[in-house]
C-alpha positions as CSV (number, residue, x, y, z in Angstrom):
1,X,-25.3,160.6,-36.2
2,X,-27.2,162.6,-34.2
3,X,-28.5,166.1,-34.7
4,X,-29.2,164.6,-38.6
5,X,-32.1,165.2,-40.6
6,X,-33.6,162.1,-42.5
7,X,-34.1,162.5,-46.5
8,X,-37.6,162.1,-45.6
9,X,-37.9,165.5,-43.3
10,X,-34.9,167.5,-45.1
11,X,-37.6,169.5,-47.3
12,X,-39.2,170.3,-44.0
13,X,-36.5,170.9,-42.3
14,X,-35.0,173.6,-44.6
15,X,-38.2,175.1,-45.1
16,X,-38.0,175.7,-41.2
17,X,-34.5,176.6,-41.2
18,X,-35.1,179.7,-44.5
19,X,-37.9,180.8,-41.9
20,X,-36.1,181.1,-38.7
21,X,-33.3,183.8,-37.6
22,X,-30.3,182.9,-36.2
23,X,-31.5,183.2,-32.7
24,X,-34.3,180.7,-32.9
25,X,-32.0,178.2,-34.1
26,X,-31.4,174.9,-32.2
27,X,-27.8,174.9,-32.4
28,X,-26.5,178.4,-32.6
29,X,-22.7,178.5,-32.9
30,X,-21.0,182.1,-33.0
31,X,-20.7,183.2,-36.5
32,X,-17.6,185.3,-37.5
33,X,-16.6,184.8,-40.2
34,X,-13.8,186.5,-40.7
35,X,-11.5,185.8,-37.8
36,X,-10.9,182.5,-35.6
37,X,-10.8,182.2,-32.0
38,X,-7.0,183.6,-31.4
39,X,-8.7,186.7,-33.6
40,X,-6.3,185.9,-36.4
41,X,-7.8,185.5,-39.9
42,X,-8.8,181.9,-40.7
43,X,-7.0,180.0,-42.8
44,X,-8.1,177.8,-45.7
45,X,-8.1,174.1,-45.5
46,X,-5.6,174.2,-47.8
47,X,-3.3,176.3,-45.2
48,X,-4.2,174.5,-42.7
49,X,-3.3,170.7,-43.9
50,X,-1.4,169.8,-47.3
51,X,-2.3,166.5,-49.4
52,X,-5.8,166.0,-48.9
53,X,-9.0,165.1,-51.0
54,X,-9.1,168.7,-51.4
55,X,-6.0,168.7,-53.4
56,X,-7.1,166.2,-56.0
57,X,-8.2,166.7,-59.4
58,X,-12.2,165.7,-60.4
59,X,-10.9,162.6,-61.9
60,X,-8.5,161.5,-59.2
61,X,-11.3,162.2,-56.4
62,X,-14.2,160.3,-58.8
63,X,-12.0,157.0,-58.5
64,X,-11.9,157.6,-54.6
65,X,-15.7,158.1,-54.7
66,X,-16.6,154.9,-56.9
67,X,-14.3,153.0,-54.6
68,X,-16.7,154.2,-51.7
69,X,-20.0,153.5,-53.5
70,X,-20.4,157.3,-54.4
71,X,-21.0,158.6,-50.9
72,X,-19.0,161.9,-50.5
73,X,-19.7,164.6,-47.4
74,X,-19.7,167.8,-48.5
75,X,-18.6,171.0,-46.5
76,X,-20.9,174.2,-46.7
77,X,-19.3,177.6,-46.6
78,X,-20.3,181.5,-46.8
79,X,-19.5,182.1,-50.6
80,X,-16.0,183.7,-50.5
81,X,-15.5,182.7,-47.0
82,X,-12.3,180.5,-46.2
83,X,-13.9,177.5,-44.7
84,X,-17.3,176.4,-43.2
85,X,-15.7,175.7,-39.4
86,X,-12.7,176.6,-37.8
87,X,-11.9,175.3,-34.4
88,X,-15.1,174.5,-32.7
89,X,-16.9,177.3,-34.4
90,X,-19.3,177.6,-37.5
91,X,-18.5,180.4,-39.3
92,X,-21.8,180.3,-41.7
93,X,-25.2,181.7,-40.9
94,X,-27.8,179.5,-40.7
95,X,-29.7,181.2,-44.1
96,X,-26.3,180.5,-45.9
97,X,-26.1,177.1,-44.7
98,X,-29.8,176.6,-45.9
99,X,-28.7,177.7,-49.6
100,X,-25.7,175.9,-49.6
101,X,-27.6,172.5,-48.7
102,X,-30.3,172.7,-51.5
103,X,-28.2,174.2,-53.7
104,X,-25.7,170.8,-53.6
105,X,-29.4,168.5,-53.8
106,X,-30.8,170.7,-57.0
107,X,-27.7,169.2,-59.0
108,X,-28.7,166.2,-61.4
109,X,-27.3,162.8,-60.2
110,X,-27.0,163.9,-56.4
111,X,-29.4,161.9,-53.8
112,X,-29.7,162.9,-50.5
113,X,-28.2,160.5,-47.4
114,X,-28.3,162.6,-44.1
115,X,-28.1,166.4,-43.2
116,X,-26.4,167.6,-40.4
117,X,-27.7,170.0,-38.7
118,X,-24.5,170.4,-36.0
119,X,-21.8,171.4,-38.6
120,X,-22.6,172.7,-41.8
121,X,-22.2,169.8,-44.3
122,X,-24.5,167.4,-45.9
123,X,-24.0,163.4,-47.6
124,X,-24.7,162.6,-50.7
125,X,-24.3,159.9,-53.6
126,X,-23.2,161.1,-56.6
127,X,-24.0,159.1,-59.8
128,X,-21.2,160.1,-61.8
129,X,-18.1,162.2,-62.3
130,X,-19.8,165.1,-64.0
131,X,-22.4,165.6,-60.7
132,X,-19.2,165.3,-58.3
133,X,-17.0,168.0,-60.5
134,X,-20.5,170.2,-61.0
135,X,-21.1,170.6,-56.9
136,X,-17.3,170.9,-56.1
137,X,-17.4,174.4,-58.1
138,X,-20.4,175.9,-56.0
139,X,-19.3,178.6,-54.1
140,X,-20.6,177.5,-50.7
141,X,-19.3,174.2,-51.1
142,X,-15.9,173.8,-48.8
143,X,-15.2,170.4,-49.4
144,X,-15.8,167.1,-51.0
145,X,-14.4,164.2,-50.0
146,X,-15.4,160.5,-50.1
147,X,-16.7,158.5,-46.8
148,X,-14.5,155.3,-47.2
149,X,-11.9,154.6,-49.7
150,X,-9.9,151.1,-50.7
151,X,-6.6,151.0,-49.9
152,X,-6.5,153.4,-46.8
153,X,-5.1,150.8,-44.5
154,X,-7.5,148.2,-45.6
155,X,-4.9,145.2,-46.4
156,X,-3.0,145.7,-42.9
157,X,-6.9,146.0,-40.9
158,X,-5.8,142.5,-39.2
159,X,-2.2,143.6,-37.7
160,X,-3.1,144.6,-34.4
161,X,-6.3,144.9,-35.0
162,X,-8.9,142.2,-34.9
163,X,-8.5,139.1,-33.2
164,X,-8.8,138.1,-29.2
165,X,-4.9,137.6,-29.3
166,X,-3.5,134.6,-27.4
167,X,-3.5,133.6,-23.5
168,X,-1.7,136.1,-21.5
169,X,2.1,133.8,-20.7
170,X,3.7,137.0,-19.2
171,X,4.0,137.5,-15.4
172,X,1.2,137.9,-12.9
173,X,0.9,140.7,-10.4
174,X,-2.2,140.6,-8.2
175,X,-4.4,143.3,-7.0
176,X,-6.1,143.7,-3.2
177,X,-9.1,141.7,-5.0
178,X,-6.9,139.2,-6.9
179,X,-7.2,140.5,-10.3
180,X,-4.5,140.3,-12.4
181,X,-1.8,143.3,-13.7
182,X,1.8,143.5,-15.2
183,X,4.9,144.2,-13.8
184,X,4.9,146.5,-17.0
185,X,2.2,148.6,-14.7
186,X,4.8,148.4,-11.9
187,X,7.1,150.1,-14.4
188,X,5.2,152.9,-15.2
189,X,4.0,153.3,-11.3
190,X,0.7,152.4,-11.8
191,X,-0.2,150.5,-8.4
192,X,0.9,153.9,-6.3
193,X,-1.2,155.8,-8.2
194,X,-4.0,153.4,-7.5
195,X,-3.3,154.3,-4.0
196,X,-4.2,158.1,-4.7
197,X,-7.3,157.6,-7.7
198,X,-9.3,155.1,-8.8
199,X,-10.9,156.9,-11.7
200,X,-14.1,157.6,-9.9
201,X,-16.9,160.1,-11.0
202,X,-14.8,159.8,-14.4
203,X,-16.2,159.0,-18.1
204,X,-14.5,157.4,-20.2
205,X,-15.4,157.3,-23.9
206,X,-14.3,154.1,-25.7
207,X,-14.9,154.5,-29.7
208,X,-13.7,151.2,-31.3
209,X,-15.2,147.7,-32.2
210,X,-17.6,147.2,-29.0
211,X,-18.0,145.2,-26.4
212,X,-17.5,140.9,-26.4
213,X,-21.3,139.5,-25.4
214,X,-20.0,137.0,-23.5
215,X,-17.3,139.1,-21.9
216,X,-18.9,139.1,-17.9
217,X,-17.2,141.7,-17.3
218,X,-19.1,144.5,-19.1
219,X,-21.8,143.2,-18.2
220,X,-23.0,141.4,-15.0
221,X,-19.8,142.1,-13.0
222,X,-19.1,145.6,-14.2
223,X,-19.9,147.3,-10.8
224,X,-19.4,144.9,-8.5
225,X,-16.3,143.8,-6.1
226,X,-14.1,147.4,-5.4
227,X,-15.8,148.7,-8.7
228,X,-19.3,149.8,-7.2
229,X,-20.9,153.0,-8.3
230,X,-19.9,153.5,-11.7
231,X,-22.0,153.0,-15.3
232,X,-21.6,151.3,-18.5
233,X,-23.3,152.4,-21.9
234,X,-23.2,150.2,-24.6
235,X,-23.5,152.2,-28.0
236,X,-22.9,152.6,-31.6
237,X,-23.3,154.1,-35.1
238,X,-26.6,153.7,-37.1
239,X,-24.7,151.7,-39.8
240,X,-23.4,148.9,-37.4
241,X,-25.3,146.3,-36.6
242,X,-25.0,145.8,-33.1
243,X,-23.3,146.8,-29.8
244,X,-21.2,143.7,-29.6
245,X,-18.1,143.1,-30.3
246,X,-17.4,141.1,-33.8
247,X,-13.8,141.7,-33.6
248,X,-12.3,141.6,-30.2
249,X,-10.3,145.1,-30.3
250,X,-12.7,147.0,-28.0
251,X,-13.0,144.4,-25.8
252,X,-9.2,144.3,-25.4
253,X,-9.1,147.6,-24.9
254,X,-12.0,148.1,-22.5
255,X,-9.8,145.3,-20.3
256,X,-7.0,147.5,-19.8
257,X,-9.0,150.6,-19.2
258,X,-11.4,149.9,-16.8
259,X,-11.7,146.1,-15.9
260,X,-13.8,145.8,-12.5
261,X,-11.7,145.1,-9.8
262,X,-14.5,142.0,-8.5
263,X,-11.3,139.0,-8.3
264,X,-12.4,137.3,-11.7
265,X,-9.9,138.3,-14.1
266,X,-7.8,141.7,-15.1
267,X,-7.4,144.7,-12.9
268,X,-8.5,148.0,-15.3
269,X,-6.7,150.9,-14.6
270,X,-9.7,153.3,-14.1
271,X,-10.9,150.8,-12.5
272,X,-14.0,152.8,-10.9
273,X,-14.5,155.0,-14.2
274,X,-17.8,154.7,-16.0
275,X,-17.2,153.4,-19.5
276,X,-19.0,154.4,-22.8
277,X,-18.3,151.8,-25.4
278,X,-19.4,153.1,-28.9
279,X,-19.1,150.8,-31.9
280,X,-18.2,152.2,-35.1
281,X,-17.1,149.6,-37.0
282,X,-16.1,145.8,-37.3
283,X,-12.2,147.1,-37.4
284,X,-9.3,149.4,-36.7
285,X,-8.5,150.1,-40.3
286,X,-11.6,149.7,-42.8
287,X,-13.4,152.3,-40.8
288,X,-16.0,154.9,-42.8
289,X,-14.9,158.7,-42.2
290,X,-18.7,159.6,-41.8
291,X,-19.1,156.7,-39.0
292,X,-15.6,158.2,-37.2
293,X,-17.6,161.5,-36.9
294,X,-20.7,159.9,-35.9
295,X,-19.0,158.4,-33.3
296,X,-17.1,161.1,-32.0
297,X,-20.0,162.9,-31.6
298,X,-22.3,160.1,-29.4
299,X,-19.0,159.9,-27.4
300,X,-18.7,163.5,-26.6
301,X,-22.5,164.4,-26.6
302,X,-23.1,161.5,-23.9
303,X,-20.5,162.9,-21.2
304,X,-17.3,161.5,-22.0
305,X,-14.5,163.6,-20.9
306,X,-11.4,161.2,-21.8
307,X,-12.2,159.9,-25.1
308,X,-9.8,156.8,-26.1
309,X,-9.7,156.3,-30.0
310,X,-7.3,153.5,-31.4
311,X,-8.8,153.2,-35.0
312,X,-6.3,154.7,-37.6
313,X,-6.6,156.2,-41.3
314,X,-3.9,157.2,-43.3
315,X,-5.7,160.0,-44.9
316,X,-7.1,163.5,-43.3
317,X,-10.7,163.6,-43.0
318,X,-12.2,166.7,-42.8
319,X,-15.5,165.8,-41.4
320,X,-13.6,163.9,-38.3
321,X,-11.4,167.1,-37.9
322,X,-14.0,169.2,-37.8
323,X,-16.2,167.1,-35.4
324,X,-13.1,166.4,-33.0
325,X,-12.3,170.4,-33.3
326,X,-15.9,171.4,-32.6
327,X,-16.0,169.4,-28.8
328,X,-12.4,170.1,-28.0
329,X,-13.0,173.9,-28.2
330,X,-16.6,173.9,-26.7
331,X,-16.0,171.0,-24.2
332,X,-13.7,170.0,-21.4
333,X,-12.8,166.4,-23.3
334,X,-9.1,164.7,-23.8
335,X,-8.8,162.9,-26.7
336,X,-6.4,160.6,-27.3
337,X,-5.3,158.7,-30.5
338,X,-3.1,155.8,-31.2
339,X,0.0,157.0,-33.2
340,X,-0.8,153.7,-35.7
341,X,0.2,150.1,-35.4
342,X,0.9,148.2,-38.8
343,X,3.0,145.2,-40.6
344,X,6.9,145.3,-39.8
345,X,8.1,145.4,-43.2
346,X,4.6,146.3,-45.2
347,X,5.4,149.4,-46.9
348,X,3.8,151.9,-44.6
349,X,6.6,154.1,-43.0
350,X,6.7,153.9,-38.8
351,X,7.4,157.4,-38.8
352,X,4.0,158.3,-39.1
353,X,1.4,159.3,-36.8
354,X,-1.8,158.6,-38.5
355,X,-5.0,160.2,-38.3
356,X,-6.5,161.4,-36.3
357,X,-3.6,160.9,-33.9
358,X,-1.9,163.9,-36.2
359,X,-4.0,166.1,-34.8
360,X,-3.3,169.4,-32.8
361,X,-6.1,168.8,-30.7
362,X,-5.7,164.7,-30.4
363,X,-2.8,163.5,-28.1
364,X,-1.2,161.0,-29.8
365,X,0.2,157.9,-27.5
366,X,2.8,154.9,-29.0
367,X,4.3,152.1,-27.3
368,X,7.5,150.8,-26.3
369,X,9.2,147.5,-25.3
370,X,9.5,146.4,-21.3
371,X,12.3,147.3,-19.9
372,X,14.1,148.4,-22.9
373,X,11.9,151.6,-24.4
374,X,12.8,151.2,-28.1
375,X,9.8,151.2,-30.6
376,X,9.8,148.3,-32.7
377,X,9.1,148.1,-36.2
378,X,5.3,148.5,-36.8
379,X,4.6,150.6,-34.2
380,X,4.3,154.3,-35.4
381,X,6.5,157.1,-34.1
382,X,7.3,160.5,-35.0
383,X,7.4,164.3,-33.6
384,X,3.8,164.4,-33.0
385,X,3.5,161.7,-30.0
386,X,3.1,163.3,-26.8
387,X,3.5,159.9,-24.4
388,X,4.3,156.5,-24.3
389,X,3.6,153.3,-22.4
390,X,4.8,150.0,-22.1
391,X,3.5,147.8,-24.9
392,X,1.9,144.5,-24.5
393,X,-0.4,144.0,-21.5
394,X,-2.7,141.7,-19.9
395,X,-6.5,142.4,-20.5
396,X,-9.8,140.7,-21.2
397,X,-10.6,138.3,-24.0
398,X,-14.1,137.0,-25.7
399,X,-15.3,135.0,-22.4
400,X,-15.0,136.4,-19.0
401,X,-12.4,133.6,-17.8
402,X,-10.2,134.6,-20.5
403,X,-7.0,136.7,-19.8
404,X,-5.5,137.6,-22.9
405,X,-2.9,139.7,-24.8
406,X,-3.1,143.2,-26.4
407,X,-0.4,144.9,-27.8
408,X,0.3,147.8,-30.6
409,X,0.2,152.0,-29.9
410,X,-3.8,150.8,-29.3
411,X,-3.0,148.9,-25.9
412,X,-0.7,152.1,-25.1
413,X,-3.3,154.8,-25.7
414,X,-6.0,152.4,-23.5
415,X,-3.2,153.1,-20.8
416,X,-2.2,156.3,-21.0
417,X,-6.4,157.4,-21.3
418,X,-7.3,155.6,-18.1
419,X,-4.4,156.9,-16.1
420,X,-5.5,160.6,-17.3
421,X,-9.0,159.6,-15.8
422,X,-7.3,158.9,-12.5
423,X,-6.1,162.3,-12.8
424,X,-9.0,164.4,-13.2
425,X,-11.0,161.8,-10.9
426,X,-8.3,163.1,-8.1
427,X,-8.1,166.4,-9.1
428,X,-11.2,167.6,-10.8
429,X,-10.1,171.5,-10.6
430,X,-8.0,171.1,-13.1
431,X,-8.9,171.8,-16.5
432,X,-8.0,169.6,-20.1
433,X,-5.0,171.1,-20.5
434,X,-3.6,171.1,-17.0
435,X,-4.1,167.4,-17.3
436,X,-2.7,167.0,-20.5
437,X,0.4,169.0,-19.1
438,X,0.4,166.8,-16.1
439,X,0.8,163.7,-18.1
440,X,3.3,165.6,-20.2
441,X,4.9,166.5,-17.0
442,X,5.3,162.8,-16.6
443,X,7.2,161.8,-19.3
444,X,10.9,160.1,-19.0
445,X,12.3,162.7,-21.1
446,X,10.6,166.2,-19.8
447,X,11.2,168.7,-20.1
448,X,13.1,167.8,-23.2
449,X,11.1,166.0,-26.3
450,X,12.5,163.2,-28.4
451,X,11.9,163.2,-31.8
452,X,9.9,159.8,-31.6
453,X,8.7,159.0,-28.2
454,X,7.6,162.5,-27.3
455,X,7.9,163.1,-23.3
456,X,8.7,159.4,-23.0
457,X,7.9,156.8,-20.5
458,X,4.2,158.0,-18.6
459,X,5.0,157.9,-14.6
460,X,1.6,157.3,-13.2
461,X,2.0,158.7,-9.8
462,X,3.9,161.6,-10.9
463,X,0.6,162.5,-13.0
464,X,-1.7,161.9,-10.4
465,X,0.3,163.5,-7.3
466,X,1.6,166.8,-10.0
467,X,5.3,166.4,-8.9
């Protein structure tokens, strides 16, 4: 992640931070640590979010924390303080935050990871369950909770997750440049509101599984034919091997988002966005907490200022919270989550968004059927979606030839993220939350809200145009 220190530089590091005042800091967040942003008193993680790691007794959290290999993130705090961060702002000074670190790294059978020196927490193995239930009981410790559990989605990674899908069999539309769309487009008026906005002088941010190698269209092609004058960044998280695509989600997705328009394949949608593509793991599902953040932040520190996320967790993660909090309240960036795709018939209920979809700050998107706008069993619905969009699309597939399907509330949040690029890229007066209320605006339903689908049915010109 960036903005980490290294075990081998955290002794130096602290020693520089004990000797500095708040003003000389790097980073230097408002501290108040009394009140939050609306000036109402802050509540405690508890208060904020019921049934999470928090909640758990030292034995029940030391079974999640062997499943992970001992890795735990822990939250710093002001001793007697509520919490360590609360929307976007750090609400421990810096010599606090100093204490707090080498307090948790003086207890026997703790090592060291990373530091962050962004947000105040720092990860750490723990040996055993006595060193995990000794550091939860400091008092500037606001959290513990491990970085990847078993069983957190794990056994359903592969349902709309990895894989390249099959050949696209549905109908073909054509673009100016021959590229290829859906009539499912038609229906949510996406070719007028290609007539108005193109995405340009908009960054998308992509976090998922990367980018296919041999997929031309990342690569060579990316700014060529009607899709001249735009970027691509490949990147990732330190733990993943590469920038490539292993699996074939982010590639799918990238297809529907911003596809170059050069008469090869698909059409994207923002099809003159540029396109950060950060790898953070090999999977939708089986996706480390730590590496979510991580990502997050390259995404958000790079630019980005529609930020697509269609990986899924059933639990709440504090450190991803906090990270998605911290840029939505001290940057102009959308984020949008997919409301969760699983089995039909596996256990999990449908009628629940899943992290970080579930989130205030996150707009959470799910897909429906073409032309008939029910939800099918697997795909996720509930009060929290904001949006939907027409599932199962055309997009691009391992080789640059290959037109392929993608499906699931993933394919419908690649959708509904490119068309609010093409809104800002036509209007960039407006702020995040006029174009979050433009696509709400949208909806089938508005001004009413159904208890599943949100505002309904995106209308893609009625976005871009605002009426």
């Amino acid at each position: 992640m960036h903005n980490r220190f290294t075990p081998a530089v955290l002794a130096a590091a602290l020693g520089a931070l004990a000797a500095c005042s708040d003003a000389d800091q790097p980073v230097a967040p408002d501290v108040q640590p009394v009140l939050g942003r609306s000036g109402q008193p802050v509540p405690t993680r508890q208060e904020q979010r019921a049934g999470t790691f928090i909640e758990l007794s030292d034995a029940q959290l030391w079974t999640a924390v062997q499943e992970g290999g001992g890795r735990v993130m822990v939250g710093l705090k002001a001793p007697g303080g509520a919490r360590g961060v609360w929307q976007g702002k750090v609400l421990v000074d810096r010599g606090t935050w100093t204490q707090g670190s080498a307090a948790v790294l003086a207890q026997p059978g703790v090592q060291l990871i990373e530091a962050d020196d962004l947000l105040p927490r720092v990860q750490v193995r723990v040996s055993d369950a006595g060193a995990l239930s000794t550091i939860r009981k400091l008092p500037m410790v606001d959290y513990v909770e491990p970085v990847l559990v078993a069983g957190d989605l794990h056994a359903f990674a592969g349902t709309g997750g990895c894989g390249y899908g099959g050949a696209w069999t549905g109908d073909r539309q054509y673009t100016a440049t021959s590229d290829i769309y859906s009539q499912k487009f038609t229906g949510m008026n996406i070719p007028s509101a290609w007539t108005l906005s193109a995405g340009a002088g908009m960054t998308i941010g992509l976090i998922d599984t990367g980018l296919s190698s041999g997929q031309r269209q990342f690569t060579s092609t990316f700014a060529t034919g009607s899709s001249t004058g735009r970027t691509i960044r490949f990147m990732k998280v330190a733990s993943q091997p590469s920038v490539y695509d292993d699996c074939g989600h982010g590639t799918r997705m990238a297809g529907i988002i911003a596809a170059p328009w050069d008469g090869r394949s698909v059409g994207g949608i923002a099809y003159k966005a540029n396109l950060i593509s950060v790898r953070q793991a090999s999977g939708v599902a089986a996706v480390s907490s730590a590496d979510a953040a991580e990502s997050v932040r390259i995404a958000a520190s790079n630019g980005s200022r529609v930020i697509v996320m269609a990986w899924e967790s059933l639990n709440w993660w504090w450190q991803v919270s906090d990270e998605i909090e911290y840029w939505h309240y001290n940057r102009p960036i959308l984020f949008l989550g997919a409301a969760g795709t699983s089995g039909c018939g596996d256990g999990i209920l449908d009628s629940n968004v899943v992290f970080p979809a579930d989130m205030p700050e996150v707009m959470a998107v799910t897909g429906i059927t073409y032309p008939g706008g029910g939800v099918p069993c697997g795909i996720h619905r509930g009060e929290d979606v904001e949006i939907t969009a027409y599932l199962d699309v055309p997009s691009t597939g391992q080789y640059t030839a290959d037109v392929v399907t993608m499906g699931g509330s993933s394919n419908a949040t690649a959708v509904v993220g490119s068309i609010a690029a093409l809104v800002w890229s036509r209007t960039p007066t407006l702020t995040r939350d006029q174009v979050r209320a433009r696509i709400q605006q949208s909806g089938a339903f508005y001004p009413s809200r159904h208890s599943e689908q949100g505002y309904g049915l995106i209308n893609a010109l009625k976005a871009v145009r605002g009426y």
